[in-house]
GUSE-172385 format. One record per residue (C-alpha): residue number from 1; residue in one letter; x, y, z. Coordinates in steps of 0.001 Angstrom, whole numbers. Each point is the difference from the previous one (the first is absolute). Example, Ala and Ser with C-alpha at 12.3 -4.5 7.8 and 13.67 -1.06 7.14 Angstrom:
<1,'A',<12300,-4500,7800>>
<2,'S',<1370,3440,-660>>
***
This chain:
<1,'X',<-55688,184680,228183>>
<2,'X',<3724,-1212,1296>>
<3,'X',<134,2638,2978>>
<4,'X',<855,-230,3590>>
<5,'X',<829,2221,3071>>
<6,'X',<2823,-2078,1536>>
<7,'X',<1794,685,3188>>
<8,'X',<3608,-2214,-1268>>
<9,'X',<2381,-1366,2899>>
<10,'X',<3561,1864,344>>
<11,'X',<1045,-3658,-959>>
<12,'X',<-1941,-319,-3395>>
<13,'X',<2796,-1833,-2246>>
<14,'X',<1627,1553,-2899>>
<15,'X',<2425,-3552,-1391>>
<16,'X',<1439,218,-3499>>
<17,'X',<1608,-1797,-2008>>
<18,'X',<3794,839,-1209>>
<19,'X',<-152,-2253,-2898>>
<20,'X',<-588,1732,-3247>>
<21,'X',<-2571,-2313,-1014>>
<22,'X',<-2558,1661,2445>>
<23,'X',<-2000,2256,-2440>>
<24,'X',<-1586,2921,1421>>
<25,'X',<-2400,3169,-1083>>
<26,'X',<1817,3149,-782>>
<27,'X',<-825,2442,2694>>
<28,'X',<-553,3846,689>>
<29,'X',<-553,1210,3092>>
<30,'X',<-1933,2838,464>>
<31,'X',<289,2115,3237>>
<32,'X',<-2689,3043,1081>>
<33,'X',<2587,3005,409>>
<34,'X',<-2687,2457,593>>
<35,'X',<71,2337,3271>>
<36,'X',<-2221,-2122,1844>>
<37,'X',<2991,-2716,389>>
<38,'X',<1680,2247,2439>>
<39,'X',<-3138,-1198,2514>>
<40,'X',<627,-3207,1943>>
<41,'X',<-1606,-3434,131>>
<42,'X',<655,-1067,3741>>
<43,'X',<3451,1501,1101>>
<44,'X',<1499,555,-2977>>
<45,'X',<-202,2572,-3368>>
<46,'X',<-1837,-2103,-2901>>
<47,'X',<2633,797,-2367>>
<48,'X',<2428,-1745,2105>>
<49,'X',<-1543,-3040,834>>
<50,'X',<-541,-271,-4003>>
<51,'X',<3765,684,-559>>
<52,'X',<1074,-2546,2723>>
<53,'X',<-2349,-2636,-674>>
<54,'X',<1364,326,-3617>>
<55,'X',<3449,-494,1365>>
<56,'X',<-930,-3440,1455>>
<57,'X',<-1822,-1280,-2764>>
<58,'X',<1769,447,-3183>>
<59,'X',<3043,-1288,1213>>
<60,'X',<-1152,-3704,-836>>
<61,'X',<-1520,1010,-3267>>
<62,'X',<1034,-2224,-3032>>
<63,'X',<2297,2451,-1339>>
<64,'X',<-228,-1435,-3989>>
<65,'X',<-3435,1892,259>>
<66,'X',<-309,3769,-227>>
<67,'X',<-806,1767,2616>>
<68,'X',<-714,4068,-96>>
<69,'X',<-1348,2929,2095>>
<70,'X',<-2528,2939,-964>>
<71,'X',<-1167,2847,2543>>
<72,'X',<-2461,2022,95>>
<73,'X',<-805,3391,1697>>
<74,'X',<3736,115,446>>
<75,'X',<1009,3335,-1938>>
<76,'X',<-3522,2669,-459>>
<77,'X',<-2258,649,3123>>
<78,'X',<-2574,1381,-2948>>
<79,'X',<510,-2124,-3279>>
<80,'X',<-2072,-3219,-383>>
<81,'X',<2642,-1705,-2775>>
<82,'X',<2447,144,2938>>
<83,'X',<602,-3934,-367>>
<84,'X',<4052,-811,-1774>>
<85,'X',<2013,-3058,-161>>
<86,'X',<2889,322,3053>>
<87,'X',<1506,-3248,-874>>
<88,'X',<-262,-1684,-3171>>
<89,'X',<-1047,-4198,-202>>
<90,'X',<3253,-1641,-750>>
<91,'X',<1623,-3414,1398>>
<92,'X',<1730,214,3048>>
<93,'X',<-2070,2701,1096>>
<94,'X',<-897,-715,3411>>
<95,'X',<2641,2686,1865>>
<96,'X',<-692,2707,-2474>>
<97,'X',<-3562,282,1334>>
<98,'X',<451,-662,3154>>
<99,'X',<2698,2915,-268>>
<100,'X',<-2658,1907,-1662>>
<101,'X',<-2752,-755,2286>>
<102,'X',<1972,1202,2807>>
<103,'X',<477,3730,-1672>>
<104,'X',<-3583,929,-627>>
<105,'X',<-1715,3188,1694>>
<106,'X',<-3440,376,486>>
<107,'X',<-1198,3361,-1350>>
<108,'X',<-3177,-352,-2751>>
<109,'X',<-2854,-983,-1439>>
<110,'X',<-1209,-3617,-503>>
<111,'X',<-729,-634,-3849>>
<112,'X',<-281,-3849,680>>
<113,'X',<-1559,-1279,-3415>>
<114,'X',<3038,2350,-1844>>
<115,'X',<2295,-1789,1922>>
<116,'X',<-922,-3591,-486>>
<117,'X',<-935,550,-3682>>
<118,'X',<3950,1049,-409>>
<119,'X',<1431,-2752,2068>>
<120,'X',<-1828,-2800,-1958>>
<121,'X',<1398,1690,-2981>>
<122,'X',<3973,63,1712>>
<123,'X',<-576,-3757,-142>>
<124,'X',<-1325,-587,-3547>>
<125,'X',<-3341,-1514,1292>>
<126,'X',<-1834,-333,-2980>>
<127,'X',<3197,-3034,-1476>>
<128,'X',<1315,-869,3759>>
<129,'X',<-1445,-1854,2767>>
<130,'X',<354,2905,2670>>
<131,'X',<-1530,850,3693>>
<132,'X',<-428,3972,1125>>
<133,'X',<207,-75,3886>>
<134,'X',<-1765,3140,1459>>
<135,'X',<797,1726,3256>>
<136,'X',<-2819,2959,356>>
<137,'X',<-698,2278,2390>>
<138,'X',<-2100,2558,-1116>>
<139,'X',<-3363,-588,-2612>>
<140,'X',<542,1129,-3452>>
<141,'X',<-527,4385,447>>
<142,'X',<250,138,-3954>>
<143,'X',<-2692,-1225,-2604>>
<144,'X',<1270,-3202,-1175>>
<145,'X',<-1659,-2718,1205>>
<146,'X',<1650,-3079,1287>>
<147,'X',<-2657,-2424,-312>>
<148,'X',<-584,991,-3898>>
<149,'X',<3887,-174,-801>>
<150,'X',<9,-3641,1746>>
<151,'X',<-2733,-1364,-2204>>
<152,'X',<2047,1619,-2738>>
<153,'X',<3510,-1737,1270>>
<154,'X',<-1964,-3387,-58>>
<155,'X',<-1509,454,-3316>>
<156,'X',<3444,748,-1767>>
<157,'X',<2618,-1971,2011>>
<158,'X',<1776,-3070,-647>>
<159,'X',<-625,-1304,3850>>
<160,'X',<65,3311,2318>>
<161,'X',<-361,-385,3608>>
<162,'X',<-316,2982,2227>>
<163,'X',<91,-169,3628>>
<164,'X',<-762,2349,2399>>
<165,'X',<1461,1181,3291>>
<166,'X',<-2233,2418,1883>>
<167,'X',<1222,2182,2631>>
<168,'X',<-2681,262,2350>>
<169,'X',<-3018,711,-2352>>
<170,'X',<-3564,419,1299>>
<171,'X',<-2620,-1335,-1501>>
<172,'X',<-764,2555,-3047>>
<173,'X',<3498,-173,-594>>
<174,'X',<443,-3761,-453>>
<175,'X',<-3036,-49,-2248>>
<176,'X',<2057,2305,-1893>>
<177,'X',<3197,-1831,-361>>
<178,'X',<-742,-3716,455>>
<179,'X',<-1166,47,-3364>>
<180,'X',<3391,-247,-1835>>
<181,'X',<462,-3163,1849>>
<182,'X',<-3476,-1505,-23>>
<183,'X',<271,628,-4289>>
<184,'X',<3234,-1204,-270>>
<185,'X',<52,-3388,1721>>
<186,'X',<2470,1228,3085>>
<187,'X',<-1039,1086,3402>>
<188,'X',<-581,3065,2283>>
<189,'X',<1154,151,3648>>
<190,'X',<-820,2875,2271>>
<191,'X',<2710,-95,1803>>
<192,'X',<-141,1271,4080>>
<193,'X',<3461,370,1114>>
<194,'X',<3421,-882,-1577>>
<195,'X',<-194,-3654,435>>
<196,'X',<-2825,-34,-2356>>
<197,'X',<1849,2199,-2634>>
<198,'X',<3513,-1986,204>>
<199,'X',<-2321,-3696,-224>>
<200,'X',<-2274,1805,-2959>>
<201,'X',<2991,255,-1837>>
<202,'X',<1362,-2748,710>>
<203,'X',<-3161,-2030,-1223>>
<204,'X',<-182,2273,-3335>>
<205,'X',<3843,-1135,-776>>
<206,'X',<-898,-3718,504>>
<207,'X',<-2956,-40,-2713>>
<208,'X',<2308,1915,-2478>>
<209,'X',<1812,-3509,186>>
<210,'X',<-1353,-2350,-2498>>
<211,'X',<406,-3684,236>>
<212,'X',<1664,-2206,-2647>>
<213,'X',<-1549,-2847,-1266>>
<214,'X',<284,-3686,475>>
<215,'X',<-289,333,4131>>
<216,'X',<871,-2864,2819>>
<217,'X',<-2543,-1173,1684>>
<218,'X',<-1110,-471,3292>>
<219,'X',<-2433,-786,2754>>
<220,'X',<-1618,1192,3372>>
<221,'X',<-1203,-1694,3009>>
<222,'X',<-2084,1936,2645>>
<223,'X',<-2800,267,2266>>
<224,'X',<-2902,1794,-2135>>
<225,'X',<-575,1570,3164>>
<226,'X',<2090,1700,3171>>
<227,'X',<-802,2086,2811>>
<228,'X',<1558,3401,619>>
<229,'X',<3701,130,894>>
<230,'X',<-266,-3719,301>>
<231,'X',<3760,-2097,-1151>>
<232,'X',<-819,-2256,-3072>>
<233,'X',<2039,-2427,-2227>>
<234,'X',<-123,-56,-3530>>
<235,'X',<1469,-3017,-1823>>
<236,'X',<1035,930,-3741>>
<237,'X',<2122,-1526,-3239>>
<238,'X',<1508,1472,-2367>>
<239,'X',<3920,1285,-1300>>
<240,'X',<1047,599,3389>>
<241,'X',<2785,2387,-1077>>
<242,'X',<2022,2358,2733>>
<243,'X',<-2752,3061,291>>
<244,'X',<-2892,-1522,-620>>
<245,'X',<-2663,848,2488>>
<246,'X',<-3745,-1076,1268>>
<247,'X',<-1691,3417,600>>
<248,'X',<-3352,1098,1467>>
<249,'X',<-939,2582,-2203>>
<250,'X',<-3590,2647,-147>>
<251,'X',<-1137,-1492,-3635>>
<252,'X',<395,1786,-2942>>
<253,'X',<3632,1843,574>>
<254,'X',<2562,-792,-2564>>
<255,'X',<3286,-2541,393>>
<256,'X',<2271,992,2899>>
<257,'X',<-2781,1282,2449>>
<258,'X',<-483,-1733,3093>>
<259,'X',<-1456,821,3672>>
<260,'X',<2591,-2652,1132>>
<261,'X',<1454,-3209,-1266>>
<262,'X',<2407,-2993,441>>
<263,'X',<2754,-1331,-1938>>
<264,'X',<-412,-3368,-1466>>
<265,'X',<2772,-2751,672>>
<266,'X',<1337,-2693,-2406>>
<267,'X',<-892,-2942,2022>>
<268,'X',<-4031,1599,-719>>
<269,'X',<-396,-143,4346>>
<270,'X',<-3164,1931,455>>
<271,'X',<213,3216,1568>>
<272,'X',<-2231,2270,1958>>
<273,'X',<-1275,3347,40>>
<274,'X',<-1982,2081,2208>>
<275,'X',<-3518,1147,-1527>>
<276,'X',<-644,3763,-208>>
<277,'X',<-1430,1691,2720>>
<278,'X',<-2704,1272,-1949>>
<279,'X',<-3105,-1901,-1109>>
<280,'X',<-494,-529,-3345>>
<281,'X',<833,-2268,-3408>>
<282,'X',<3597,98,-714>>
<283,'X',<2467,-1955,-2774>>
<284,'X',<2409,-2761,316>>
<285,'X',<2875,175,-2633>>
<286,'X',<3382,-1655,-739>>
<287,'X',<1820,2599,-1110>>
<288,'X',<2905,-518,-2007>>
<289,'X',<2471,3295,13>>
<290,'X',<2083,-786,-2423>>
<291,'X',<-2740,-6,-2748>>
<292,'X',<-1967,2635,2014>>
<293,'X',<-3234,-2208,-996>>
<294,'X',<-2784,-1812,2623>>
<295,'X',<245,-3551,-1005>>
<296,'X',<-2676,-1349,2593>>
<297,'X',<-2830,1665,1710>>
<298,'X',<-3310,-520,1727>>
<299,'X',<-2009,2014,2463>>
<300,'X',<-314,-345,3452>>
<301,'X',<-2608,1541,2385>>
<302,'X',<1431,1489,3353>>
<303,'X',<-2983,-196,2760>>
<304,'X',<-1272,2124,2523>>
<305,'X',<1680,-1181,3308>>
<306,'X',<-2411,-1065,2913>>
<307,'X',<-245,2865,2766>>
<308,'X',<38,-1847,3599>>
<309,'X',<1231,840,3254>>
<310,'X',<957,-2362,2897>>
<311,'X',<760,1243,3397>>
<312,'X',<-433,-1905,3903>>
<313,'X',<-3202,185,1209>>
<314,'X',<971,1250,3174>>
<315,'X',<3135,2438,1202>>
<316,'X',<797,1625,3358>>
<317,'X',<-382,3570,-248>>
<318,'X',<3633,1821,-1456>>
<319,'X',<1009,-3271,-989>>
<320,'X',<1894,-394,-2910>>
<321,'X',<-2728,-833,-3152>>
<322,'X',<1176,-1858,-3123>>
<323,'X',<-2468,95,-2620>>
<324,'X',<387,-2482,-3041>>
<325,'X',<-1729,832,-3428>>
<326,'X',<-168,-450,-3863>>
<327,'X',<-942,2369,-2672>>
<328,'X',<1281,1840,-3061>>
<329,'X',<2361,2255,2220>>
<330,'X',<-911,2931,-2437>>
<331,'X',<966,3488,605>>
<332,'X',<-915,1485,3105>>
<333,'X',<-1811,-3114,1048>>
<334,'X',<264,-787,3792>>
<335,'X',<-624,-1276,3083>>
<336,'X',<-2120,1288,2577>>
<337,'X',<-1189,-1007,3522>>
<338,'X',<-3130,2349,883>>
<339,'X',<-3006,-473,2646>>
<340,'X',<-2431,-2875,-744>>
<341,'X',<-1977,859,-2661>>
<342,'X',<1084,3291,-535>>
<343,'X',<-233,1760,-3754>>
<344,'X',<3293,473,-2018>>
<345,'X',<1074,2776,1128>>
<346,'X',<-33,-147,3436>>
<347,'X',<3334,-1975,1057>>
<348,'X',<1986,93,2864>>
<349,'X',<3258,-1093,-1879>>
<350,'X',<1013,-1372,-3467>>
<351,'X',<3013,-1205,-1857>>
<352,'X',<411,-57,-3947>>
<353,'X',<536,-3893,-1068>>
<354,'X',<3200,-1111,-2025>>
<355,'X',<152,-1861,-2989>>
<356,'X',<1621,-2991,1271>>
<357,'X',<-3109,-721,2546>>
<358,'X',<1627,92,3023>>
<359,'X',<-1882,-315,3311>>
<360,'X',<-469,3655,1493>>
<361,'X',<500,873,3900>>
<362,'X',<-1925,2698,2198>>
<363,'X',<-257,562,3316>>
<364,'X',<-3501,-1176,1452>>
<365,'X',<-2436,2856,961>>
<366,'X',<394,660,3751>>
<367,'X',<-3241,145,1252>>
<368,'X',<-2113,-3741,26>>
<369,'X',<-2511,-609,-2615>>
<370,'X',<-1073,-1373,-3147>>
<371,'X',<1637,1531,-3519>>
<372,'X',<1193,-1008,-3212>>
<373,'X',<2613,-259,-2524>>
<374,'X',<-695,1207,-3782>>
<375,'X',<1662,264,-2999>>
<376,'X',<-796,2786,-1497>>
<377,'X',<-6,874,-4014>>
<378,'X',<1928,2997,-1271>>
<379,'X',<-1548,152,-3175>>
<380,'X',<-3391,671,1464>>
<381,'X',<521,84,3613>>
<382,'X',<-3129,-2798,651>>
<383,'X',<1664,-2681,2066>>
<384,'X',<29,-3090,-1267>>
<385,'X',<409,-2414,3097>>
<386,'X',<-181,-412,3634>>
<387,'X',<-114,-1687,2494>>
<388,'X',<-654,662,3849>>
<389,'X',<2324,-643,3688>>
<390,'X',<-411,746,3235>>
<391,'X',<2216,1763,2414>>
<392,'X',<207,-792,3369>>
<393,'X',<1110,1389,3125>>
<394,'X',<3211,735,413>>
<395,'X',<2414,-2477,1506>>
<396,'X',<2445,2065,1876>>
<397,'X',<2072,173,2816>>
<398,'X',<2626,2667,1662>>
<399,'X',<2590,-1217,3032>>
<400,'X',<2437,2579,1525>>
<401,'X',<1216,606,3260>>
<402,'X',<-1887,1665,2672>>
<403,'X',<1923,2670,1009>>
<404,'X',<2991,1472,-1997>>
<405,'X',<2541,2767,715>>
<406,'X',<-1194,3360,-2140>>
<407,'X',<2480,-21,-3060>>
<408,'X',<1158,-3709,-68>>
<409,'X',<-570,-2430,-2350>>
<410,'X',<-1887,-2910,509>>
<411,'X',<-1047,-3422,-1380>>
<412,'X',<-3853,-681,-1345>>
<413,'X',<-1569,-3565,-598>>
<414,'X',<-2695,136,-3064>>
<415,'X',<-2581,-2333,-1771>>
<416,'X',<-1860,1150,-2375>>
<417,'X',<-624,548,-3958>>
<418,'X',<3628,981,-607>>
<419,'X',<-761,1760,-2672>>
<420,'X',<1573,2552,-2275>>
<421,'X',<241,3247,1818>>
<422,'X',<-1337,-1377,3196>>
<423,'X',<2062,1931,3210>>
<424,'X',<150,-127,3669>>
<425,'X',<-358,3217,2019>>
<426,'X',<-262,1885,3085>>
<427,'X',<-2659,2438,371>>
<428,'X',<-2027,1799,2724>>
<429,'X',<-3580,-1819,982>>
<430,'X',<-2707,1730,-1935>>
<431,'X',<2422,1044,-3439>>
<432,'X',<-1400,-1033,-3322>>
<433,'X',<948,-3086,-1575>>
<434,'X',<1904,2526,-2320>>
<435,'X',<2153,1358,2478>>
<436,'X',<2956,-1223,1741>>
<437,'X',<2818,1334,2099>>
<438,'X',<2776,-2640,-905>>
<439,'X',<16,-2979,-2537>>
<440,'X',<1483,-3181,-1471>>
<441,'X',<-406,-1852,-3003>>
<442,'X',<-1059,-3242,235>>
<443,'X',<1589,-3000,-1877>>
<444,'X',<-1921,-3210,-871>>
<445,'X',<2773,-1570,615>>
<446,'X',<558,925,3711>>
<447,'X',<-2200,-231,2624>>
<448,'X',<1966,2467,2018>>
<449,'X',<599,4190,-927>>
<450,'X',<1536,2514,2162>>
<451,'X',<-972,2935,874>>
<452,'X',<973,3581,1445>>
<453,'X',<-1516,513,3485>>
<454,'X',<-1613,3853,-89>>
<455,'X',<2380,2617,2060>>
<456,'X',<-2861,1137,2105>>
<457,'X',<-1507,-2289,3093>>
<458,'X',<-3178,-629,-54>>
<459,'X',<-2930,-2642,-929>>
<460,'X',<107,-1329,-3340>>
<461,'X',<-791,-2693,-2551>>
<462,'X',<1216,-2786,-2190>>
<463,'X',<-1715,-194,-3192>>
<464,'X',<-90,-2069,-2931>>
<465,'X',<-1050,1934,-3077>>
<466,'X',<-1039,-1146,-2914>>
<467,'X',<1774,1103,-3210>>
<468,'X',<-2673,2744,-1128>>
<469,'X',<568,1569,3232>>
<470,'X',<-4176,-105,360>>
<471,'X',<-297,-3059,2760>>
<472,'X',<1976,-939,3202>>
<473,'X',<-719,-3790,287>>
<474,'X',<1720,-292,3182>>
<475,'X',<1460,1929,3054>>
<476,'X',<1518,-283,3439>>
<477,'X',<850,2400,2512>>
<478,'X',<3272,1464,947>>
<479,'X',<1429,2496,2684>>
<480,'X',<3180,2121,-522>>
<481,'X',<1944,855,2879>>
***
């Protein structure tokens, strides 16, 4: 069964070749019309995301091969033949359909197997190498059957390939659909948003391509084995022609596809490439663009990077806390620092990591102790390493003047953290930590703020507050007169 649910990169390569030597299938593209295309896939209206990733495809198609258009559900909201030819296959076809594509209206029914029975027909199928590319929406709701009519297409063409774009599908309706592809030799992709629709395509054009005979060849050098996101060099011969590329591709897509790649040079310098950030066992190619054809490959296995986290084994309280780590960076992964010990979802502050691995800063808890820092795994939200610190008291202290006239400014001497958000103030004995009657921002970079004396006389304090606003770590007295 040659089937797969692929999410394909916004960058997935479409590269032809201008020469007229570059054979390719004929193609008819065959776009779900029906009323359920008015719905969206993400942000956008399925019928548009069809019509636009159309638009960006087509426009490299060899245009010595025919290219057509057939919708269905377009014209009757009741008949299920409702399936016509919009734009004949012909040479130099490529801005009819994407002119057509652009004009459709959802408003029917969905007779899918009608539809793709006529379309292999536009194209001669039976005499012609040819490849139907599907976009569907909505399940068959007439009494054809796709799965029957593919086994029928296979039995009776010359070479028929039938690929499949779905638009969101559940599971019944996949079963359904992914048939034509899975009987035909071409693939079905479920696509999620419009990425997936405009890379489906793209994928479909590139195995209507066919290579010519009598190929270059060329070579690979690699590590069998990488970790995730890791940089890698690849050493390679070959042609070496302008274009030609060393890709890192999921196996199995046709010429052209890529999750990202490197050009080659003509002095054969090796080159590097950064693995995927997902685990798993990818391709190596040399591509060569001008041919459209793979002319080396070999797989490569992308590892699971090691989870650890590094961090000092001992901090003054509201201290500034780098923590250093490595893991897969996946989505919603993070960082965490949480009581000693404490299960994963009790935290008292967390930060998501970044794919480059960069060290991560908090602020130290304010009250002494022992805790710990944790990365944490989005996928199932188990964390996957620790390791523990201590706090300790804080190191703090406040100097100001004794006495100061009621409204004046005046200058105040601090140690301490220095920390983000970290203030001086002037409050009355026996306010909470949280309260304050004037302030000043410390700088790390000064060891001196000023402040704005209160306009009332009276006893007061100096404080120095940590940046939560939860702890004063020191204080001196000061009368206003």
């Amino acid at each position: 069964m040659i089937r797969g649910f692929l999410a394909l990169p916004a960058a997935l390569a479409l590269l032809c070749a201008s020469s007229a030597a570059v054979l390719a299938d004929d193609v008819m593209l065959v776009i779900d019309a029906s009323a359920s295309m008015a719905g969206k896939l993400g942000r956008d209206r399925k019928i548009d995301l069809v019509a636009e990733s159309i638009e960006a495809a087509v426009t490299d198609f060899p245009t010595e091969a025919r290219i057509g258009l057939l919708a269905f559900g377009a014209k009757s909201k009741t008949s299920c033949t409702d399936a016509a030819v919009v734009t004949k296959p012909q040479r130099n076809g490529n801005e009819a359909v994407t002119t057509a594509a652009a004009k459709l209206t959802p408003r029917g029914k969905a007779p899918l197997a009608v539809a793709v029975e006529r379309a292999a027909n536009a194209i001669n199928y039976r005499s012609e190498r040819a490849t139907v590319i599907v976009f569907v929406d909505k399940v068959e709701a007439c009494d054809a059957n796709p799965c029957v009519l593919a086994e029928s297409l296979a039995t009776r063409a010359k070479d028929l390939t039938v690929e499949v774009i779905g638009l969101g599908l559940d599971e019944k309706e996949i079963e359904q659909v992914a048939c034509l592809a899975d009987k035909t030799g071409g693939k079905f992709i479920n696509a999620k948003d419009g990425t997936d629709v405009a890379g489906g395509l793209a994928a479909a054009l590139a195995s209507a391509k066919a290579p010519p005979p009598n190929l270059p060849s060329a070579s690979l050098d690699a590590p069998e084995k990488v970790m995730q996101s890791a940089v890698f060099e690849i050493g390679y011969d070959g042609p070496k022609l302008k274009g030609d590329r060393l890709q890192v591709v999921w196996p199995g897509l046709p010429p052209g596809s890529e999750i990202r790649s490197a050009l080659v040079t003509k002095d054969g310098k090796k080159r590097k490439l950064r693995a995927p950030a997902e685990a798993g066992v990818y391709e190596l190619r040399y591509y060569h663009p001008k041919l459209n054809v793979v002319l080396a490959a070999r797989p490569i296995e992308v590892d699971v990077k090691p989870v650890t986290v590094g961090v000092a084994e001992r901090i003054g309280a509201g201290a500034p806390l780098t923590v250093n780590w490595t893991g897969p960076a996946a989505a919603k992964d993070e960082l965490q620092i949480a009581p000693l010990d404490a299960a994963p979802a009790i935290k008292l502050a967390s930060l998501p990591v970044n794919k480059d691995g960069r060290a991560l800063t908090f602020i130290a808890p304010t009250t002494p102790g022992r805790y710990e820092a944790r990365y944490l795994s989005g996928e199932d939200g188990a964390i996957a390493a620790k390791t523990a610190f201590t706090v300790d008291p804080p190191s703090a202290s406040i100097r100001g003047p004794e006495t100061a006239k009621a409204g004046s400014r005046i200058a105040v001497d601090w140690t301490g953290p220095g920390a983000r958000f970290d203030d001086v103030v002037i409050a009355r004995a026996g306010m909470d930590a949280s309260d304050h009657l004037t302030m000043a921002r410390i700088r790390p970079d000064r060891s001196t703020v000023h402040i704005e004396v209160p306009r009332e006389a009276g006893q007061y304090e100096l404080r120095y507050i940590a940046g939560d606003g939860k702890a004063i770590f020191a204080r001196a007295p000061i009368r206003v007169r």
